[in-house]
MISEPA-517602 format. One record per residue: residue number from 1; x, y, z of N, C-alpha, C in turn. Coordinates in steps of 0.001 Angstrom, whole numbers, plus 500000, padded with zeros to 6 digits. Layout:
BEGIN
<r><num>NUM</num><n_X>X</n_X><n_Y>Y</n_Y><n_Z>Z</n_Z><ca_X>X</ca_X><ca_Y>Y</ca_Y><ca_Z>Z</ca_Z><c_X>X</c_X><c_Y>Y</c_Y><c_Z>Z</c_Z></r>
...
This chain:
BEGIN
<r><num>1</num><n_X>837973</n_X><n_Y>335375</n_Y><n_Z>521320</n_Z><ca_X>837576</ca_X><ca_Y>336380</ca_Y><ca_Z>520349</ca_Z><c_X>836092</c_X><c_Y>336736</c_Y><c_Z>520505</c_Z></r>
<r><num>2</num><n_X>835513</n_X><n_Y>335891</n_Y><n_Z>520307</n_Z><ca_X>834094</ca_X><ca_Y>335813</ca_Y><ca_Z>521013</ca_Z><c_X>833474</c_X><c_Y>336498</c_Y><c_Z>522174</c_Z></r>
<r><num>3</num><n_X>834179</n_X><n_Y>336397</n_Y><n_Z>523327</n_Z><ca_X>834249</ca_X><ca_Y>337001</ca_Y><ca_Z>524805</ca_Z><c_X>834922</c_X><c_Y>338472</c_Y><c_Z>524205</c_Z></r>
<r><num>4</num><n_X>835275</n_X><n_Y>338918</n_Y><n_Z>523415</n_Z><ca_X>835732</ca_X><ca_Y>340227</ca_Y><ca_Z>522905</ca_Z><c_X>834590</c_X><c_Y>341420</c_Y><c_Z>522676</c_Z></r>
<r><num>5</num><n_X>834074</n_X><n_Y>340062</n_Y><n_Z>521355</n_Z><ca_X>832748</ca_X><ca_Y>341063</ca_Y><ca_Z>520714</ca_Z><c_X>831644</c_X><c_Y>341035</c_Y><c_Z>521545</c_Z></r>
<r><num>6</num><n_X>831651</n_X><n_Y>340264</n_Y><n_Z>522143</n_Z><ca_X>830575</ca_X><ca_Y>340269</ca_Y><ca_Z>523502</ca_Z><c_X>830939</c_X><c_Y>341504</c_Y><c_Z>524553</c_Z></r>
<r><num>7</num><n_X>831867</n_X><n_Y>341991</n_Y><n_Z>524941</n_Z><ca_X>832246</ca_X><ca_Y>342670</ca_Y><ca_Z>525495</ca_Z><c_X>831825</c_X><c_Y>344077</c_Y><c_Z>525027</c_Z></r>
<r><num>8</num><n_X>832217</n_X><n_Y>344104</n_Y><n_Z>523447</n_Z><ca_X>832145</ca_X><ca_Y>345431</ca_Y><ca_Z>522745</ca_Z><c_X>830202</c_X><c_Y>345890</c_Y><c_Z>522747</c_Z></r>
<r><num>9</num><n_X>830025</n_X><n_Y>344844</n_Y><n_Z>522555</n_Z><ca_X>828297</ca_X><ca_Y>344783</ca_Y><ca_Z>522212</ca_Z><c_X>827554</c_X><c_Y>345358</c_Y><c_Z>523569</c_Z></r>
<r><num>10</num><n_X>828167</n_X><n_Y>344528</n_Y><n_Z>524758</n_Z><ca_X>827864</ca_X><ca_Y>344858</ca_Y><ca_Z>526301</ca_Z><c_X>827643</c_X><c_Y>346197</c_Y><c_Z>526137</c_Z></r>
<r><num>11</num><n_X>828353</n_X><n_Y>346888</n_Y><n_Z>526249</n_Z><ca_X>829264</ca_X><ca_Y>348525</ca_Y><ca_Z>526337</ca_Z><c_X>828481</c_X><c_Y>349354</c_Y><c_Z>525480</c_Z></r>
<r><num>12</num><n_X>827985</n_X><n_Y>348735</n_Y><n_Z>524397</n_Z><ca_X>827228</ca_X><ca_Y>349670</ca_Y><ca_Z>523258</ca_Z><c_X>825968</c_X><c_Y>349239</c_Y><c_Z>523584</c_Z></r>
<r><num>13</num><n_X>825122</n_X><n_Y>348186</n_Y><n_Z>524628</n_Z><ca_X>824051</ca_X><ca_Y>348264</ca_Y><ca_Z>524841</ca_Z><c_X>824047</c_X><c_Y>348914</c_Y><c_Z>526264</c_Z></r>
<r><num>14</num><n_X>824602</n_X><n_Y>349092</n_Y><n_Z>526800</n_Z><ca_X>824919</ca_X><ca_Y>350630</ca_Y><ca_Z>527746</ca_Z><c_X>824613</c_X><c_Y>351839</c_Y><c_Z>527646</c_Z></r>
<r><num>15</num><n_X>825196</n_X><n_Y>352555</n_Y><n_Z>526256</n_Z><ca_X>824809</ca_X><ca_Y>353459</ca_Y><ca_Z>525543</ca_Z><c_X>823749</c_X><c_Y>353855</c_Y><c_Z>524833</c_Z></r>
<r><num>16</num><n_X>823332</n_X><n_Y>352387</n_Y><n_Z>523984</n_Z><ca_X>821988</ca_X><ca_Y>352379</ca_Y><ca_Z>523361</ca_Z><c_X>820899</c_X><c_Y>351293</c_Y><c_Z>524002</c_Z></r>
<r><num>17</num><n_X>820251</n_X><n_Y>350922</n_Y><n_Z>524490</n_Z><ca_X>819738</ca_X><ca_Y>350058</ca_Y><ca_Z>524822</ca_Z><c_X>818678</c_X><c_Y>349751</c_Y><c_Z>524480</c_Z></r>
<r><num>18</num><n_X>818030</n_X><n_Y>349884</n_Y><n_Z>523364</n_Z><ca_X>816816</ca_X><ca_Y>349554</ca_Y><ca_Z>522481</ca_Z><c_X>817696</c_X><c_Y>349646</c_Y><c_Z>521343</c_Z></r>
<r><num>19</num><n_X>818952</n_X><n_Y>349730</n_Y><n_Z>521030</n_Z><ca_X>819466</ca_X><ca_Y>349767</ca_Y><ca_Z>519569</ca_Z><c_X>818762</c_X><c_Y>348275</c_Y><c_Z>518925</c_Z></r>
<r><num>20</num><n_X>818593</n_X><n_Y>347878</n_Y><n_Z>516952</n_Z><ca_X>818511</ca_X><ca_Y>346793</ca_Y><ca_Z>516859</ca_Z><c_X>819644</c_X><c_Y>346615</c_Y><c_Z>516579</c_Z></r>
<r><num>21</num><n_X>821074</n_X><n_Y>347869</n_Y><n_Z>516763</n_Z><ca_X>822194</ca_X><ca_Y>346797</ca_Y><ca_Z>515709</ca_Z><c_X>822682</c_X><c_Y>346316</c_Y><c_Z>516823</c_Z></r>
<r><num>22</num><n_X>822435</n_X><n_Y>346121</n_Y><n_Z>518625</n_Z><ca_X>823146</ca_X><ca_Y>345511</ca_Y><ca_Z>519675</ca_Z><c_X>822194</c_X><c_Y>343775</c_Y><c_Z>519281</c_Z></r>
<r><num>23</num><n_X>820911</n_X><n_Y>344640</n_Y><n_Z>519348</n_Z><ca_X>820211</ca_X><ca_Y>342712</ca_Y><ca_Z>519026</ca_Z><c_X>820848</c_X><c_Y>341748</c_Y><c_Z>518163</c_Z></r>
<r><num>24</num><n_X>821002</n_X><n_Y>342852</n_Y><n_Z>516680</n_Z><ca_X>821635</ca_X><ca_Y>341779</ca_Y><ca_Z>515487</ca_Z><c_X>822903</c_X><c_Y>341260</c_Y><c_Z>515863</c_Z></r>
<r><num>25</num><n_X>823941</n_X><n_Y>342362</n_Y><n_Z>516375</n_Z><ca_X>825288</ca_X><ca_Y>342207</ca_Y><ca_Z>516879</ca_Z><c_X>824993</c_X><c_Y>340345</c_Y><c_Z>517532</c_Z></r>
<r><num>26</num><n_X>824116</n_X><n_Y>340675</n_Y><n_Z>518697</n_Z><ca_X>824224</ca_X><ca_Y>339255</ca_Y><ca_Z>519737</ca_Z><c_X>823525</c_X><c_Y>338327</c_Y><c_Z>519135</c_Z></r>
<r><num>27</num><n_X>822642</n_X><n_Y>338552</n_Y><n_Z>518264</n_Z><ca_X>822387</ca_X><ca_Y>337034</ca_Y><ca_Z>517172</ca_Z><c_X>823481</c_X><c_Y>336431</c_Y><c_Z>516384</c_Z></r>
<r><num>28</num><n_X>824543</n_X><n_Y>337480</n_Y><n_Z>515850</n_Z><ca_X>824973</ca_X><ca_Y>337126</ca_Y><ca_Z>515216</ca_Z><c_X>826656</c_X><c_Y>336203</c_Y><c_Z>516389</c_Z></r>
<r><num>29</num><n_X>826892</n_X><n_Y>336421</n_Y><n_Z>517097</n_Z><ca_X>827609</ca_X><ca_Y>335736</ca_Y><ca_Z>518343</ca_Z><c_X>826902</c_X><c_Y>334991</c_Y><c_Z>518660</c_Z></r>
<r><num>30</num><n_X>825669</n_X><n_Y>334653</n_Y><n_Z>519521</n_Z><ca_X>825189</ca_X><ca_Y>333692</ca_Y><ca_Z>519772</ca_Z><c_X>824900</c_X><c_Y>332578</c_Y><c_Z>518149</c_Z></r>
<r><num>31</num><n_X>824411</n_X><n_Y>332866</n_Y><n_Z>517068</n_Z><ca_X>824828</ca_X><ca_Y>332084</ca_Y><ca_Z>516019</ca_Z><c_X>825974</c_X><c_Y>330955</c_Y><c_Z>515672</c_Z></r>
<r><num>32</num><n_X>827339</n_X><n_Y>332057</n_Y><n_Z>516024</n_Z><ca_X>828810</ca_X><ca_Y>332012</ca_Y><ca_Z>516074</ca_Z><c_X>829017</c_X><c_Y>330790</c_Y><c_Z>517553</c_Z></r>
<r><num>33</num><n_X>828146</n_X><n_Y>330939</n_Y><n_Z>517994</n_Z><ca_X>829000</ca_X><ca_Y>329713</ca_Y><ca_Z>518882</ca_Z><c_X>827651</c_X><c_Y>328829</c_Y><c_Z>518951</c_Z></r>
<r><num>34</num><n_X>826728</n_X><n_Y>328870</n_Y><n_Z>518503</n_Z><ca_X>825724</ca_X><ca_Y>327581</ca_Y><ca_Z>517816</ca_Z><c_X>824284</c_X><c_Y>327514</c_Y><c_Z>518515</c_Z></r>
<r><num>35</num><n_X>824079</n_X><n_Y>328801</n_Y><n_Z>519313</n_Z><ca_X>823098</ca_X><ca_Y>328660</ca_Y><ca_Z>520207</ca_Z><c_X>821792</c_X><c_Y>329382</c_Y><c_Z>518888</c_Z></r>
<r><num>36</num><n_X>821415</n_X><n_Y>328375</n_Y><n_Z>518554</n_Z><ca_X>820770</ca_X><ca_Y>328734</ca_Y><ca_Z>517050</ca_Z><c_X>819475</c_X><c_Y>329581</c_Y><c_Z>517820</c_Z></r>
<r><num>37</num><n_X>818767</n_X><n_Y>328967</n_Y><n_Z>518615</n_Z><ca_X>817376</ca_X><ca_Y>329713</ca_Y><ca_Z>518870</ca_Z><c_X>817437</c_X><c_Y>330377</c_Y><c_Z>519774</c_Z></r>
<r><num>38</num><n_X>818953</n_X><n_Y>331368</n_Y><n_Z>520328</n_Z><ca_X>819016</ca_X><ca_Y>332258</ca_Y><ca_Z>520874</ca_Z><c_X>819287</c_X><c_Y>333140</c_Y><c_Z>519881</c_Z></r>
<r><num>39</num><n_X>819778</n_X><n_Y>333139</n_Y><n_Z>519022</n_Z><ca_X>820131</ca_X><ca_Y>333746</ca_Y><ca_Z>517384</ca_Z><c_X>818935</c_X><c_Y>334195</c_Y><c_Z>517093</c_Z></r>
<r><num>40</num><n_X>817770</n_X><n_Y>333318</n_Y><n_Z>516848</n_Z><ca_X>816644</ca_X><ca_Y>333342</ca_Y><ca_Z>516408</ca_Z><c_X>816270</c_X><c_Y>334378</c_Y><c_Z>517509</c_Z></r>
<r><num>41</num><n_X>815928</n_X><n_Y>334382</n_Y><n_Z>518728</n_Z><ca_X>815505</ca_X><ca_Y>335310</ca_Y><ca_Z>519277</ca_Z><c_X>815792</c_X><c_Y>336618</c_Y><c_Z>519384</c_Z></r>
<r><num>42</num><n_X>817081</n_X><n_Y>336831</n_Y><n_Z>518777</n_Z><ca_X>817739</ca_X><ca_Y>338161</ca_Y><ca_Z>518971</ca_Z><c_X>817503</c_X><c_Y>338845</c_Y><c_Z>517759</c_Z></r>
<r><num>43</num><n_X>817714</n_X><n_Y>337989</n_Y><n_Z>516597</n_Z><ca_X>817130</ca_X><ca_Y>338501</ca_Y><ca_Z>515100</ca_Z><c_X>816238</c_X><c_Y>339362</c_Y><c_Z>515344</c_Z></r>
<r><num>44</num><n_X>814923</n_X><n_Y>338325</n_Y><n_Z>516093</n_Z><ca_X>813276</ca_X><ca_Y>339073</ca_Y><ca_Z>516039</ca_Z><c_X>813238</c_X><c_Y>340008</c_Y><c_Z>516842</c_Z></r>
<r><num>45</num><n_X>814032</n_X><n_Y>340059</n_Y><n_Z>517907</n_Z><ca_X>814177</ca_X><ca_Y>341079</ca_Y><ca_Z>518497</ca_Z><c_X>814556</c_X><c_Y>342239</c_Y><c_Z>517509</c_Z></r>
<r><num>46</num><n_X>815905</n_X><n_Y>342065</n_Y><n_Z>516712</n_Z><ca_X>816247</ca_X><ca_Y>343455</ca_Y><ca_Z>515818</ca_Z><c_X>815185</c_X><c_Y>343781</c_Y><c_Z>514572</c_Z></r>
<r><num>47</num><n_X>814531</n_X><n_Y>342701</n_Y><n_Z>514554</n_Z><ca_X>813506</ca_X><ca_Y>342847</ca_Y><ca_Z>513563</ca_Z><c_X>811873</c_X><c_Y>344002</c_Y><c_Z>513790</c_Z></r>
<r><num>48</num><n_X>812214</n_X><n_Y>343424</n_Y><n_Z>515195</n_Z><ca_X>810731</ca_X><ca_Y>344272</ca_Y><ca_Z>515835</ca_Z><c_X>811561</c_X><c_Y>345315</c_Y><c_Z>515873</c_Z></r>
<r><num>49</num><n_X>812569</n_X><n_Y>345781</n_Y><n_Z>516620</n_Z><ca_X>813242</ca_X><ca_Y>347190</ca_Y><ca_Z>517071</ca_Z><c_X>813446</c_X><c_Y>348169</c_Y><c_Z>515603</c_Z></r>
<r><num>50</num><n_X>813536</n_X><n_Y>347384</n_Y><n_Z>514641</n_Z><ca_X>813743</ca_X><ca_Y>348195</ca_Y><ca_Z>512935</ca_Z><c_X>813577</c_X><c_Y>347054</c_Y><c_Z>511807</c_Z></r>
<r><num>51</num><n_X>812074</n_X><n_Y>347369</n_Y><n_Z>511706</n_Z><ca_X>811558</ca_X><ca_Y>346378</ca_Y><ca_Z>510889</ca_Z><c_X>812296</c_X><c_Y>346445</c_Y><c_Z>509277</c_Z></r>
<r><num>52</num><n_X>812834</n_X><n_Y>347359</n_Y><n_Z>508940</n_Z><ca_X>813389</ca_X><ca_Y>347535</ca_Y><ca_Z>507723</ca_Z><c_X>814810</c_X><c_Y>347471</c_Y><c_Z>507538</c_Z></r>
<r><num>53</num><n_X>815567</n_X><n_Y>347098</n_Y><n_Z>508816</n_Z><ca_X>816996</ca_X><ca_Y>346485</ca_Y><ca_Z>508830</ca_Z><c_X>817332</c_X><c_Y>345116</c_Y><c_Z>507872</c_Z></r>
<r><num>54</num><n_X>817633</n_X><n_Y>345352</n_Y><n_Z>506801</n_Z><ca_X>817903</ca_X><ca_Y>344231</ca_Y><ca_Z>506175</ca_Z><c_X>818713</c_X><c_Y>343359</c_Y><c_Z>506382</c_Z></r>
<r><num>55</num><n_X>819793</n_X><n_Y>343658</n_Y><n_Z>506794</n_Z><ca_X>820883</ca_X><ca_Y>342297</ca_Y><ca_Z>507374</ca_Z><c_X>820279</c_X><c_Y>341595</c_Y><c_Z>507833</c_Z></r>
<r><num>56</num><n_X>819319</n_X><n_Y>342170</n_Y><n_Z>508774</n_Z><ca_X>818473</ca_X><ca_Y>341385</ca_Y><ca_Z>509914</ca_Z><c_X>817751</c_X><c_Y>340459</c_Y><c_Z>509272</c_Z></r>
<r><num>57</num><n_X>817085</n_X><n_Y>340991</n_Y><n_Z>508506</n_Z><ca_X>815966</ca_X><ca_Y>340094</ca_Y><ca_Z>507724</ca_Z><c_X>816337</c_X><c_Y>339216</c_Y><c_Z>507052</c_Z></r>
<r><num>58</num><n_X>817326</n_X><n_Y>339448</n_Y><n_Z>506522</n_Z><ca_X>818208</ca_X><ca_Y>338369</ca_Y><ca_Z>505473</ca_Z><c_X>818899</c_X><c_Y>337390</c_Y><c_Z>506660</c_Z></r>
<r><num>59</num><n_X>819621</n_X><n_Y>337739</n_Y><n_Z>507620</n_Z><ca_X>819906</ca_X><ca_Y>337059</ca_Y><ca_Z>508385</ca_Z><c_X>819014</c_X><c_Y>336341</c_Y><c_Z>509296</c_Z></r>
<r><num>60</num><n_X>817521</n_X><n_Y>336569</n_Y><n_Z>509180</n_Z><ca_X>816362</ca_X><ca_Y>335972</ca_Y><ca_Z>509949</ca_Z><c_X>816028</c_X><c_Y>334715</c_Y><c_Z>509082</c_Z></r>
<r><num>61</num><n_X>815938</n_X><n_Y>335085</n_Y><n_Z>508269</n_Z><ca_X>815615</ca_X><ca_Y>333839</ca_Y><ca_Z>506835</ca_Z><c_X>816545</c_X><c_Y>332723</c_Y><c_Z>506527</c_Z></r>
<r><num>62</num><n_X>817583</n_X><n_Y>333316</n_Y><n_Z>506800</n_Z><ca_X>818951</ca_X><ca_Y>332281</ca_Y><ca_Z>506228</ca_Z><c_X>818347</c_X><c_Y>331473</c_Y><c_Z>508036</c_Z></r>
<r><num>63</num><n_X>817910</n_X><n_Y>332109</n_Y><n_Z>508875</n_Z><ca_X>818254</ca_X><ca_Y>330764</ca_Y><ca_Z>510063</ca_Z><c_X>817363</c_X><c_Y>330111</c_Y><c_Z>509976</c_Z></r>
<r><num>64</num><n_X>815978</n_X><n_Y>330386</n_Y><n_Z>509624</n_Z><ca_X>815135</ca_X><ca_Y>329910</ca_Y><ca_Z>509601</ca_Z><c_X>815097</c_X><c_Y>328565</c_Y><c_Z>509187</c_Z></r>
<r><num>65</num><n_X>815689</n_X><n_Y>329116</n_Y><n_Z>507662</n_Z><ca_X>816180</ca_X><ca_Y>327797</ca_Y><ca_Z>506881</ca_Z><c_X>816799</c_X><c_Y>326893</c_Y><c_Z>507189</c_Z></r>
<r><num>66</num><n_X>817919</n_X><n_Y>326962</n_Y><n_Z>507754</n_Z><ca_X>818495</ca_X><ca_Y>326002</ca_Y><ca_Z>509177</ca_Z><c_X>817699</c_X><c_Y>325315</c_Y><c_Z>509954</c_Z></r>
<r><num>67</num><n_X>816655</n_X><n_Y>326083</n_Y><n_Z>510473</n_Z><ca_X>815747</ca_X><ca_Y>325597</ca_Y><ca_Z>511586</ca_Z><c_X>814392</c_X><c_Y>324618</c_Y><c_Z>510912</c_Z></r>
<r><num>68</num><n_X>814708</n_X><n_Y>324508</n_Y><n_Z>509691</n_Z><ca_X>813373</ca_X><ca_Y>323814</ca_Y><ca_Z>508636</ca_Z><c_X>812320</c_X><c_Y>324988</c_Y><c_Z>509053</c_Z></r>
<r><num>69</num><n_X>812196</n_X><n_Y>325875</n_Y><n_Z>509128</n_Z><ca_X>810635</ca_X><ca_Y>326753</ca_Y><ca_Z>509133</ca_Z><c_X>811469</c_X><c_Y>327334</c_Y><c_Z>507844</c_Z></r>
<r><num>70</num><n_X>810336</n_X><n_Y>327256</n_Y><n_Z>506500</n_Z><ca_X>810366</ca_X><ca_Y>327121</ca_Y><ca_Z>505033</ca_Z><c_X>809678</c_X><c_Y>328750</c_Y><c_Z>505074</c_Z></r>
<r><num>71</num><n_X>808247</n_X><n_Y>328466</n_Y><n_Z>505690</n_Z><ca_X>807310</ca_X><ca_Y>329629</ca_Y><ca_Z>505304</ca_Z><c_X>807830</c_X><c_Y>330831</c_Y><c_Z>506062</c_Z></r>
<r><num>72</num><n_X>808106</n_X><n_Y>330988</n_Y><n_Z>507014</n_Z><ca_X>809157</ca_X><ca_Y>331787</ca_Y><ca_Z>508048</ca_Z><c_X>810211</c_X><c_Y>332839</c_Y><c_Z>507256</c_Z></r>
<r><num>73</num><n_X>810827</n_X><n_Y>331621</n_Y><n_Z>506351</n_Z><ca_X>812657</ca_X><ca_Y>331753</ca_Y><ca_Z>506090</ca_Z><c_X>811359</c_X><c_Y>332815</c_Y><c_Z>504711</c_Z></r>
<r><num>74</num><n_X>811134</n_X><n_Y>332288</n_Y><n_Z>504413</n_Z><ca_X>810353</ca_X><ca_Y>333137</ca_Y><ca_Z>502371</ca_Z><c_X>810205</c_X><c_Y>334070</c_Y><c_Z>503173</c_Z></r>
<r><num>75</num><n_X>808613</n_X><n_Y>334204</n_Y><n_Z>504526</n_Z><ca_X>808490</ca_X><ca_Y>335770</ca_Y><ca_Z>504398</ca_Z><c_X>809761</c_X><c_Y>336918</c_Y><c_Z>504540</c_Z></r>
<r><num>76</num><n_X>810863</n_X><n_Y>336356</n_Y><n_Z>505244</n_Z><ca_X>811818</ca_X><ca_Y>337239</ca_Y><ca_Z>506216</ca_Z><c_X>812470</c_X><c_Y>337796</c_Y><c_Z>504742</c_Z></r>
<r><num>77</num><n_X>813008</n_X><n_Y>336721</n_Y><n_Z>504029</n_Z><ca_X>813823</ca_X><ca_Y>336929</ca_Y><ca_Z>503226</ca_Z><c_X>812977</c_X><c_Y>337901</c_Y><c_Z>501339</c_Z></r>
<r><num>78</num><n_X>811859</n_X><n_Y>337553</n_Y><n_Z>501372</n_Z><ca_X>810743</ca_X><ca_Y>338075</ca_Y><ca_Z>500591</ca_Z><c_X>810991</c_X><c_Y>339496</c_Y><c_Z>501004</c_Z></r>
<r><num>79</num><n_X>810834</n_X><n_Y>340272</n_Y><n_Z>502001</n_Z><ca_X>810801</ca_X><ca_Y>341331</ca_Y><ca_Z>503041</ca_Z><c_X>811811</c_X><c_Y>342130</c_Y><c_Z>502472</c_Z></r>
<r><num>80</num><n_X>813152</n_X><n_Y>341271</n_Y><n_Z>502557</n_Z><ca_X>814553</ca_X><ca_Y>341861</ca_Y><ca_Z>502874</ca_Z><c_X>814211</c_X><c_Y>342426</c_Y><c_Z>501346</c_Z></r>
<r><num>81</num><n_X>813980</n_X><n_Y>341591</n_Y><n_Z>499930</n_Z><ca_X>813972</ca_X><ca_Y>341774</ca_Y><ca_Z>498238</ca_Z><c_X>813203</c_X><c_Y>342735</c_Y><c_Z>498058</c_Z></r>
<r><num>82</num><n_X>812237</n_X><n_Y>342644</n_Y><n_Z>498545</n_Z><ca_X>811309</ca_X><ca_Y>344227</ca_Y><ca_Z>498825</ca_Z><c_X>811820</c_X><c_Y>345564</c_Y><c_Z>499453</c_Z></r>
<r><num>83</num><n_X>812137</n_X><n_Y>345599</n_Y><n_Z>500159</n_Z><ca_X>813001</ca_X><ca_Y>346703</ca_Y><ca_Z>500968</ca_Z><c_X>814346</c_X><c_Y>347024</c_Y><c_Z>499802</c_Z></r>
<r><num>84</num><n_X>814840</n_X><n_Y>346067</n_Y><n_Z>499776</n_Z><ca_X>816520</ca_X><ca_Y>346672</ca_Y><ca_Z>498768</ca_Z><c_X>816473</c_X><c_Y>344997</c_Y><c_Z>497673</c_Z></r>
<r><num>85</num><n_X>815814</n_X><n_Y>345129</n_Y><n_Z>496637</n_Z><ca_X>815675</ca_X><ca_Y>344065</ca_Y><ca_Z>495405</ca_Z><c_X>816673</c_X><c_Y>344258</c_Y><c_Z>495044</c_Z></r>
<r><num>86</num><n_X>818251</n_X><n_Y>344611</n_Y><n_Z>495461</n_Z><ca_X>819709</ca_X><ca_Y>344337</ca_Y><ca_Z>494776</ca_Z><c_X>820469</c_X><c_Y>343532</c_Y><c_Z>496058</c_Z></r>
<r><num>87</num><n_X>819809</n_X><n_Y>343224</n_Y><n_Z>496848</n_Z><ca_X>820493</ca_X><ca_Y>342227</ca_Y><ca_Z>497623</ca_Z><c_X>820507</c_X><c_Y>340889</c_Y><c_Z>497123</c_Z></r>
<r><num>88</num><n_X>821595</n_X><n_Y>340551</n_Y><n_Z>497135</n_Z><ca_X>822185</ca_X><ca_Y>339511</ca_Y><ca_Z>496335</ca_Z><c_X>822257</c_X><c_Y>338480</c_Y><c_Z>497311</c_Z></r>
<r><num>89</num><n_X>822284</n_X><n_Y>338296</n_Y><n_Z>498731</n_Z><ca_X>822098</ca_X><ca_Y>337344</ca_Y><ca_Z>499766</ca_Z><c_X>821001</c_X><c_Y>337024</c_Y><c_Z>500183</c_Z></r>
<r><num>90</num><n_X>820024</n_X><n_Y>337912</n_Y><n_Z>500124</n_Z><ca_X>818725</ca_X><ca_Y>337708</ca_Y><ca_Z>500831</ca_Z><c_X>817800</c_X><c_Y>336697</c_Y><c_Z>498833</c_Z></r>
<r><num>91</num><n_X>818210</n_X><n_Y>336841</n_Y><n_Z>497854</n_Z><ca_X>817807</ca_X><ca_Y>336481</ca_Y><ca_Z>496904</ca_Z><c_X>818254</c_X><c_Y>334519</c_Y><c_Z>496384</c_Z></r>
<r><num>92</num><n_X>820227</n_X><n_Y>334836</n_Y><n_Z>496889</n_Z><ca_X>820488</ca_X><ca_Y>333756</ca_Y><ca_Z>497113</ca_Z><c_X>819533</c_X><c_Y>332427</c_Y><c_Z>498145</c_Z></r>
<r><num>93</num><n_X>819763</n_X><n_Y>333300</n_Y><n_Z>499524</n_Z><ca_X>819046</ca_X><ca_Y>331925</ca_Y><ca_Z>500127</ca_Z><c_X>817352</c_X><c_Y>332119</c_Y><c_Z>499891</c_Z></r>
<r><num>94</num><n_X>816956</n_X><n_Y>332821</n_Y><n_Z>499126</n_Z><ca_X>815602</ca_X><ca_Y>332253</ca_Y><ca_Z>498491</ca_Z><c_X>815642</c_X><c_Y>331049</c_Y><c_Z>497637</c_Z></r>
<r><num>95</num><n_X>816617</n_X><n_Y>331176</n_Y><n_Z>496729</n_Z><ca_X>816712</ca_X><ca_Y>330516</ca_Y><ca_Z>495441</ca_Z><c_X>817632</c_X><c_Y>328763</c_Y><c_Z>496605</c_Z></r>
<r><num>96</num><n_X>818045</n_X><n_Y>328788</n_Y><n_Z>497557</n_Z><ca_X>818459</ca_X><ca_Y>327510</ca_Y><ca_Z>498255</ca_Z><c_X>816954</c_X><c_Y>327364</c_Y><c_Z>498704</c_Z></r>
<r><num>97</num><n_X>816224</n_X><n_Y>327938</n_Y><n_Z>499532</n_Z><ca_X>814778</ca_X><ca_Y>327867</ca_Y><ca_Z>499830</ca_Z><c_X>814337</c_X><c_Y>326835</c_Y><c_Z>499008</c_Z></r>
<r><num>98</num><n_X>814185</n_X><n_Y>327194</n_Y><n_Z>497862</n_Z><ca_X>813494</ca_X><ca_Y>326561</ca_Y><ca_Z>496571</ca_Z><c_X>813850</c_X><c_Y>325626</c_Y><c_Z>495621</c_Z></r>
<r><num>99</num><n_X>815345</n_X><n_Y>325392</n_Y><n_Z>496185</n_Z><ca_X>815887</ca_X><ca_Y>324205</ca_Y><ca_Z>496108</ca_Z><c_X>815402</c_X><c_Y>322938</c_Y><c_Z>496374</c_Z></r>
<r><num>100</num><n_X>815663</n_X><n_Y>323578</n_Y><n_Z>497980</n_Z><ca_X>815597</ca_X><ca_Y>322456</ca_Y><ca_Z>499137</ca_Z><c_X>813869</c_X><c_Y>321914</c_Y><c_Z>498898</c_Z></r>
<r><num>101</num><n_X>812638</n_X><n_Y>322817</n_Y><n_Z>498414</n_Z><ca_X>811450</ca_X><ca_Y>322368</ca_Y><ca_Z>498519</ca_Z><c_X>811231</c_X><c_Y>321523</c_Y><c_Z>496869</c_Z></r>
């Protein structure tokens, strides 16, 4: 299934090839099969390519948090509440953030 969406993503970075939704796409597969700080790299990649992509950002923060970088995971996810303050995921893993500290 995996080797699928990899496939689809291939094909659409063909077409677009500075897109960030091919970066987020392959963070979010490389995530999916555990290669965490290739995840991480692809995030920042979609992050630099459209700094105001929120999935991204929310999804930059939630790994962070995974990865123990605390101050990292706040700004990404701080970012995402600023941009759209009705995201309900990027607010959640703040409030685990602030748990965990």
């Amino acid at each position: 299934m995996i080797t699928d969406a990899q496939k689809c993503v291939d094909e659409i970075k063909q077409l677009f090839p500075l897109s960030h939704l091919v970066s987020y796409m392959n963070a979010r597969i490389r995530e999916s099969e555990g290669s965490s700080k290739e995840a991480e790299q692809q995030y920042i990649n979609a992050v630099t390519l459209a700094p105001h992509h929120v999935p991204s950002l929310v999804s930059l923060g939630r790994l962070q948090i995974e990865l123990d970088k605390p101050i990292l995971a706040e700004h990404y996810l701080s970012e995402a509440t600023q941009l759209k303050p009705d995201e309900y995921e990027a607010w959640h893993h703040l409030g685990v953030l602030h748990q965990k500290q």
